[in-house]
Structures are given as C-alpha cells and as structure tokens.
N, C-alpha and C positions, 0 to 999 in steps of 0.2 A: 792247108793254110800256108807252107813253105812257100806253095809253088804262087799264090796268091801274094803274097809280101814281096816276092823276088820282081814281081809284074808292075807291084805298085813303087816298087826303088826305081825300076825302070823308068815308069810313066811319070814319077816325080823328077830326075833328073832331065828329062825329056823337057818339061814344063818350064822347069828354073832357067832352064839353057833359053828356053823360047823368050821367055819374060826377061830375062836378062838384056838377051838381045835387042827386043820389041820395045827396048825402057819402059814397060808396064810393072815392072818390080819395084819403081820407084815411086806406084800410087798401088795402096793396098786397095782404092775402089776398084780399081782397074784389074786389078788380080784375082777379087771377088767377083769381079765378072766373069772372067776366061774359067774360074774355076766352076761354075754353075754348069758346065758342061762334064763336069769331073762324076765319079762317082762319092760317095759319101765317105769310104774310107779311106783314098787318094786324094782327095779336102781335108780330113783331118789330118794324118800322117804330113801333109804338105804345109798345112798351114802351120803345123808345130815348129818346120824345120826353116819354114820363113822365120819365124818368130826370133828363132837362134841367130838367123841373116839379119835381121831388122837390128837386133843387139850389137852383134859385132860391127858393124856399121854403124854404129852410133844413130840412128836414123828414130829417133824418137817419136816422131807424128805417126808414122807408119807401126811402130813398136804396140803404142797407146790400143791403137784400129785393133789390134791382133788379140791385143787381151782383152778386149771388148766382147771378141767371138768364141773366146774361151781356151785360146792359145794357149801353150807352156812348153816349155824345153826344161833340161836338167842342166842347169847351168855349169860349164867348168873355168876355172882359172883363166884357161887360153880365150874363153871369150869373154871375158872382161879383159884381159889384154889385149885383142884387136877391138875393144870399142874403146878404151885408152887410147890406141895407138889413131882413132876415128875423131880425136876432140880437136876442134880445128878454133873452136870461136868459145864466147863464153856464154852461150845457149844452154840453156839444162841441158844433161846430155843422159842418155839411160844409167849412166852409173848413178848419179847423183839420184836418180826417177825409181831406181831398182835397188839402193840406198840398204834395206834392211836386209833382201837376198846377199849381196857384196858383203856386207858384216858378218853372218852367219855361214856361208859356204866354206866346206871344208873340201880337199882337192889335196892330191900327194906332185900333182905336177906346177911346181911353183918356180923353183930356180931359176928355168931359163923365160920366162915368164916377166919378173921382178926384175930381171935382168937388161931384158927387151923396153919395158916400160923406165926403168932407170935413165938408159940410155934417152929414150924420146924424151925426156923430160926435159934433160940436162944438155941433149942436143938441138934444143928446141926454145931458145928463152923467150921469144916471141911470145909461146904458148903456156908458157909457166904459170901465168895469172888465170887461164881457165882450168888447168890441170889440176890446180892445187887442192878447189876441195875432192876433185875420186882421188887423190894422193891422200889426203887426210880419212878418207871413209874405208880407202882401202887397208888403212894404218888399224881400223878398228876391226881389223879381222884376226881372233884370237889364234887361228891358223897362220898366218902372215906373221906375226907378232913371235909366237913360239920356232917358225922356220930360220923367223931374221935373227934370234938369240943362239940361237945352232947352228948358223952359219956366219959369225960375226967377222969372220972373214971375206967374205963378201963384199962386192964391190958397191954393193944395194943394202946391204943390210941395214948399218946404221940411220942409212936413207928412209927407210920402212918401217924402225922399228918405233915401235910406240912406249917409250918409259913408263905411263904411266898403268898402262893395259899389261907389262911385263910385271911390273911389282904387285898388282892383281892377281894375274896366273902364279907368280909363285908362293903367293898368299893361297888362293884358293884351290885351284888347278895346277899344282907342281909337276901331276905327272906328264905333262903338255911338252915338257922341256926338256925332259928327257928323253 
C-alpha cells in the first residue's frame, strides 16, 4: 500500500499542476470530467485535497460541487486564513458557508495566523465591510478566544477576542486559559 499511495501523491500532483494550468480547476464540471479517466482511489484522495483548494481560495460555487460528491478535508487554521486572505467582495464566502466548522475547530497553529489576517484586515479598508462577519464567527472560536486572552500582548489579540465568549470560558471552561 506504501508504494500505491506514493504513485497516487504523484499522479495527484501531476493532475493539479495540469488543471491549474489548463484553468479546468476553476469549474469542478470540468475536473469531473478529466478525472473519470482517473482510478477510483486517485478521485478520491484528489477530490479531498481539491476540496482543501476550493476552501482556501474562497471559491465557494466550486467548494458546494465537491461536498455534493462527498468531499472533506480536516480543516486547519491556516486554511481558513488563506480563504480570509481570498475575500475580495461581499459574496458569501466559505467562511461564512462553513460557519459551524470555523467555530468549533481547534488547531495549536494560530499566532501567525491571527496575525496574517489582522494585518489584511486593517491594511485593507476597502474590504473591512465583507470581512467583518468571518471576523465576527471567527471571534466565536472558543480556541481563538482562549489563545487571544494568553496572548494579550498581541497585536491581534484585543482585535479577536470575544468578551463575551471569555466570561463564558472562565465560567464554564476555565481550564482553556490556562
């Protein structure tokens, strides 16, 4: 199976590079078709890590398609920071779409993260008015909320921390904050 999975990293990297190029990446019908020439386990391994691609690209039409087929990735912090860093209008955008995941994901790599995002926000005022609700849902992340009271030094923190979710955790959840 090693040597099977090393064939399919291959054949998958092969493919992304191709559709990339081909701008077929940018219609999941279109990818659905290139892939029918694929084997079944080189489609789904592939289709998962589109899935992660369609996210972080804010690309939400294409996102929808994928969990249609049965897609899913393990979401981490850094890819809800590059689909932040993807909001360009004030179109749903998958944060907002993926709403309940973002509030419950827990992730140890946040710092430069919060940080990255901080920055786009506040170097960005154009885009403050679609930003602001995944800034508000990201605020509802008991993770986020407990990193930003631990590191109140922080250039971001104040920025991300939720008062009201904090006097919560230390009601309920105190050991969060320690």
């Amino acid at each position: 199976m090693g040597d099977r999975l090393h064939e399919i990293i291959g054949e998958i990297g092969v493919l992304h590079n191709t559709l990339i190029e081909n701008g077929k990446i940018n219609n999941s019908n279109e990818v659905f078709q290139v892939l029918k020439n694929y084997p079944t386990d080189v489609k789904k391994h592939y289709l998962n890590l589109l899935l992660q691609y369609y996210f972080q690209n804010n690309d939400l039409k294409n996102l929808k398609e994928l969990l249609l087929v049965g897609a899913k990735f393990d979401m981490r912090f850094e890819d809800i920071k590059a689909a932040f860093l993807n909001i360009k209008s004030k179109e749903l955008n998958v944060i907002e779409f993926m709403e309940e995941s973002i509030v419950f994901i827990k992730d140890s790599d946040i710092s430069s993260n919060l940080e990255k995002m901080y920055d786009y926000f506040h170097t960005n005022p154009s885009l403050q008015e679609y930003l602001q609700k995944s800034v508000e849902i990201i605020k509802r992340n008991r993770y986020i909320c407990a990193h930003c009271y631990k590191t109140q030094n922080a250039k971001y923190s104040e920025f991300f921390l939720n008062k009201d979710l904090l006097e919560s955790l230390k009601r309920d959840l105190p050991y969060l904050l320690n």
